[in-house]
Every structure is written in structure tokens, then in C-alpha cells.
C-alpha positions as CSV (number, residue, x, y, z in Angstrom):
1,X,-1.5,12.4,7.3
2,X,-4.7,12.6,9.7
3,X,-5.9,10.0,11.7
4,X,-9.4,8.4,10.3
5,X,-12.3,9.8,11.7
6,X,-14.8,7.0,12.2
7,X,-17.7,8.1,15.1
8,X,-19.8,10.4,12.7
9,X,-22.0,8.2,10.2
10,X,-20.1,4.9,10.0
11,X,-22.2,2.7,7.8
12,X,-21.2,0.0,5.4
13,X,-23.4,-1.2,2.6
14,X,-23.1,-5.7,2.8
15,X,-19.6,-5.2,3.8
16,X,-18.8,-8.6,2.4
17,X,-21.4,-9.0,-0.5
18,X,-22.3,-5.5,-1.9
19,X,-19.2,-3.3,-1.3
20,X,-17.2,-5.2,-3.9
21,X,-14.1,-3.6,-5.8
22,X,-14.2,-4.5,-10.2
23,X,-10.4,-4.4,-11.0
24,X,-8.2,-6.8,-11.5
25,X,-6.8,-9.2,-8.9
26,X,-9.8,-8.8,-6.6
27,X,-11.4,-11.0,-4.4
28,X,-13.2,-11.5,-0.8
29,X,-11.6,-12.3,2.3
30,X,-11.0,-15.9,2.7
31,X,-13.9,-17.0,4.8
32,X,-15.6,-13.8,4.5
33,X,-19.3,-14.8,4.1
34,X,-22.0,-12.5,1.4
35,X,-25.4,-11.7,2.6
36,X,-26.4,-15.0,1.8
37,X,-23.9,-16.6,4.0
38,X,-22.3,-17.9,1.4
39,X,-18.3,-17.7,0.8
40,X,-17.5,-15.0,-1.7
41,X,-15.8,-16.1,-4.2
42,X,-13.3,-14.2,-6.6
43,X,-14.6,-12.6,-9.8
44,X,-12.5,-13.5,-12.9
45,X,-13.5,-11.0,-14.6
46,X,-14.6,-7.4,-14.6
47,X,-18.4,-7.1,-15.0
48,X,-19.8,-4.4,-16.9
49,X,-20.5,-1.0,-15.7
50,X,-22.8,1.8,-17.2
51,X,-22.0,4.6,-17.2
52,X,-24.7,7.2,-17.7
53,X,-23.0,10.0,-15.3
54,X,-20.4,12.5,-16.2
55,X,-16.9,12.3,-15.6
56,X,-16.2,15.0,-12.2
57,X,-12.2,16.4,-12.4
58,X,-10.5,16.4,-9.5
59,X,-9.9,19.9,-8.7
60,X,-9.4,22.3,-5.5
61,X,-12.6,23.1,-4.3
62,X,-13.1,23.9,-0.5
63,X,-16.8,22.5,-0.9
64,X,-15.5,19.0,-2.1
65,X,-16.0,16.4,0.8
66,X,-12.4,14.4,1.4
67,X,-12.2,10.9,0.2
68,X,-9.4,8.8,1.6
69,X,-8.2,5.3,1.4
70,X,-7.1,3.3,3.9
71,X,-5.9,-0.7,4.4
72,X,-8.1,-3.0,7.1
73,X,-8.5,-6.2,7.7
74,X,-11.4,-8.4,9.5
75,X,-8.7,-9.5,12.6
76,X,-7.2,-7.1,14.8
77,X,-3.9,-5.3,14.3
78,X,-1.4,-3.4,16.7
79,X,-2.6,0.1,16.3
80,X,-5.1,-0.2,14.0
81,X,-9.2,1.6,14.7
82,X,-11.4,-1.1,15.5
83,X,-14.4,0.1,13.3
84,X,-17.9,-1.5,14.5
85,X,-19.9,-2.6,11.4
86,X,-23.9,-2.8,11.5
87,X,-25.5,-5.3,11.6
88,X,-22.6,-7.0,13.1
89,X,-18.8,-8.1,12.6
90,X,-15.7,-5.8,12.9
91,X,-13.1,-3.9,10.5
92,X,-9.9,-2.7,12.0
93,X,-8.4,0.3,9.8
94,X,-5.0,1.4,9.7
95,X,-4.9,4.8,10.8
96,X,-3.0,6.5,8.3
97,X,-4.4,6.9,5.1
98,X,-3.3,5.2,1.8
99,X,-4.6,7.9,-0.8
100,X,-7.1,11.1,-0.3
101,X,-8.6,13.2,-2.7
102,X,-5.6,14.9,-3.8
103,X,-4.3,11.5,-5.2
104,X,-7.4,11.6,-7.8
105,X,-7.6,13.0,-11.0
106,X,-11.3,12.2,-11.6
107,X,-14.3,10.6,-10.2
108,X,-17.6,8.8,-11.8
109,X,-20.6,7.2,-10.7
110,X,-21.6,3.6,-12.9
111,X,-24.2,1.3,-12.3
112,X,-23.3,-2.9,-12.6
113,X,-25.2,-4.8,-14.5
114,X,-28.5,-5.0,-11.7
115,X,-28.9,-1.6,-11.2
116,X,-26.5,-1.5,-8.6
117,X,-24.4,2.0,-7.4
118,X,-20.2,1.8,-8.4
119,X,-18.2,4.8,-7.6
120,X,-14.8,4.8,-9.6
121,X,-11.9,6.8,-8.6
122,X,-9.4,7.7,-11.5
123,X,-6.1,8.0,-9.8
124,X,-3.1,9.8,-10.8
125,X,0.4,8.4,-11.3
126,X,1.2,9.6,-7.5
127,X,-1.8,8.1,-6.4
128,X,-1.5,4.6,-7.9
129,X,2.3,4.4,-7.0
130,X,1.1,4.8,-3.1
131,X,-1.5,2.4,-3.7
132,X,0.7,-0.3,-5.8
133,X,3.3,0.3,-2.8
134,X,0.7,-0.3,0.2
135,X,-1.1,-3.4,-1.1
136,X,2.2,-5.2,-2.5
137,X,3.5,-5.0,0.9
138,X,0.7,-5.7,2.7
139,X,-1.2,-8.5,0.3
140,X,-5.0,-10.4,1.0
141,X,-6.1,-7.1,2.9
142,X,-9.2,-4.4,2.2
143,X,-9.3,-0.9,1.4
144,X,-11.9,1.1,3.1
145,X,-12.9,4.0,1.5
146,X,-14.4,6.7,3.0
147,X,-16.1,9.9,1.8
148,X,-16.9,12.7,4.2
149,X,-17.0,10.9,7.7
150,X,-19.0,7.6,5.6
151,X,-17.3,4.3,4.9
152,X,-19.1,3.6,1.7
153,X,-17.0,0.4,1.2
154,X,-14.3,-2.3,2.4
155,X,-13.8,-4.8,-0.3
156,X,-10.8,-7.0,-0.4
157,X,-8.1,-7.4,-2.8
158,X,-6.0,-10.5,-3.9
159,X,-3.2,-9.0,-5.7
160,X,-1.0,-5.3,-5.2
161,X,-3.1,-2.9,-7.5
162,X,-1.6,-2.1,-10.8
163,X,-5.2,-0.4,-12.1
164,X,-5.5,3.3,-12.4
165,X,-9.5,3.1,-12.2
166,X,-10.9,1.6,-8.9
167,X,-14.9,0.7,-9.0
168,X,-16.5,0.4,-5.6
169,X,-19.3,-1.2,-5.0
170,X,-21.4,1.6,-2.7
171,X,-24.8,0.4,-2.9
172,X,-27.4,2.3,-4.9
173,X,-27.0,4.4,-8.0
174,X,-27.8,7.3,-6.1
175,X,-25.0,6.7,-3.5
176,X,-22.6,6.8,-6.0
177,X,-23.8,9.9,-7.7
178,X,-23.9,11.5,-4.5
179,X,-20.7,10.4,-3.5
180,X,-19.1,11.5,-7.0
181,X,-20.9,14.7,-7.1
182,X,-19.5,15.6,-3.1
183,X,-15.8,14.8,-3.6
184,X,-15.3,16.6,-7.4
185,X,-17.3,19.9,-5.0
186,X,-20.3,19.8,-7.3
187,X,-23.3,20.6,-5.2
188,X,-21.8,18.9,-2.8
189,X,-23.9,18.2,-0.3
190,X,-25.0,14.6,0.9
191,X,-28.0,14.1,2.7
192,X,-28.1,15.0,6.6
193,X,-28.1,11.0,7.0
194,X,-24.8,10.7,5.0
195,X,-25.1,8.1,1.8
């Protein structure tokens, strides 16, 4: 497995607030405060998403960016990256990944409700065994995901993942597009800035 690569582009979109996971069993951090310093509180249920973008299959294509998973937390493990977020706070990342792009089978940008960008990852039955696995044994963490050399996303999780969709919360609709469009190798290419 390769070790995270977190000096080019690191930027998270409202870490806390924004970059929310819709599947079941999700919630925030305990104490982790939104952009309205409020304390995020779990969602009972999973809002709707539209989806008005094509499903991408997962397939070898040495134009696709890498997408990988990986479990962090907000207080500092033995061995784990400490990962500076903007405008402040801290992530510290495992350094072995959880999932990659191999693990998918297909990949779609959604919008929420307000507009707002979800990428969802369609994982195989690999894939979501690793992933049940990680966060069973290592409960009330976050998966970052990152696309590329971007963390587009940290959100927390309440229960061991038994979904084989994931929707990240990434920030705009375009974001998630991008995002999609760049790991299933179809024009990908993000903008010089990253997402």
C-alpha cells in the first residue's frame, strides 16, 4: 500500500460542516463544531440526492486520477500524518490506505437538496469488506478521502459501514463532477488549482 501523499493541494471543504458522508450510521465527531460553531449533530436520515450526472464505471485507465480512503481522527495517533487543515484545526491520517480506486466499481456526482456537490463511490464486494473490516475495528473515527493529491472530504462515521454506496459531501456541484469525471479517466483533468 503507499503511504498518503498530503504536501500537494491539501484543502478541505468545512471539514466539520460541509464534507458530510449520507449513509447510514453516520455522524460528526463528538465535539466537532460546523461552520456555525455549532455541534454537528447526527443525521437520521439520508437526505435526498439528485442525480442529474451519469454513472462513470470503474475501469483501467492510466489517465484516471487515484482515489483512496483512509481512517483519521481530530487527536493524534502513534504513526499517523498530521494533516494541517485551512483555516485552522488538525486531521491525523493513517498512512495506509483503506480502499483506492481499484476497490470501486463506479462513481457519480449528486447534488443534496441546496445545490450542494456529493460524490458517491459504488464499491465492490472487496471493497466494502475492507471497509466494513476497518471501521468495525476502529469505530467513532473519519475517512478522508482523497482524489489526486486533494482531500475533498473527512466526515465521521458512527457505526462500521455496511453500505455499498458512499456520498461525500465535496462542496460544489462542480467539485463533484470534476472529481467523478477524473477518477472513472474521463477527461480527466482537474483544474491547475485541484478541486
Amino acid at each position: 500500500m503507499r503511504k498518503p501523499n498530503f504536501q500537494i493541494n491539501i484543502r478541505m471543504k468545512a471539514l466539520t460542516g460541509a464534507a458530510l458522508m449520507v449513509l447510514a450510521g453516520c455522524q460528526a465527531v463528538p465535539g466537532a463544531k460546523n461552520a456555525g460553531n455549532e455541534t454537528a449533530a447526527a443525521a437520521p436520515e439520508r437526505p435526498q440526492m439528485q442525480t442529474t450526472h451519469p454513472r462513470h464505471v470503474i475501469a483501467e485507465n492510466r489517465q484516471a486520477l487515484d482515489l483512496r480512503l483512509f481512517l483519521a481522527d481530530t487527536q493524534p495517533r502513534p504513526g499517523w500524518t498530521p494533516v494541517s487543515l485551512k483555516p485552522s484545526g488538525m486531521l491525523y491520517v493513517r498512512p495506509d490506505e483503506v480502499i483506492g480506486r481499484d476497490d470501486l466499481i463506479g462513481i457519480q456526482a449528486a447534488t443534496d437538496q441546496k445545490g450542494e456537490g456529493i460524490l458517491v463511490l459504488i464499491l465492490g464486494d472487496e471493497g466494502l469488506r475492507k471497509l466494513r473490516a476497518a471501521t468495525a475495528a476502529n469505530p467513532g473515527l473519519r475517512l478522508a478521502l482523497v482524489v489526486g493529491h486533494t482531500m475533498l472530504a473527512a466526515p465521521g462515521y458512527a457505526a462500521p459501514i455496511s453500505q455499498q454506496q458512499l456520498a461525500f459531501g465535496v462542496g460544489s456541484a462542480r467539485n463533484a463532477e470534476l472529481a467523478a469525471r477524473s477518477v472513472a479517466g474521463v477527461d480527466a483533468a482537474p483544474p491547475a488549482g485541484g478541486f
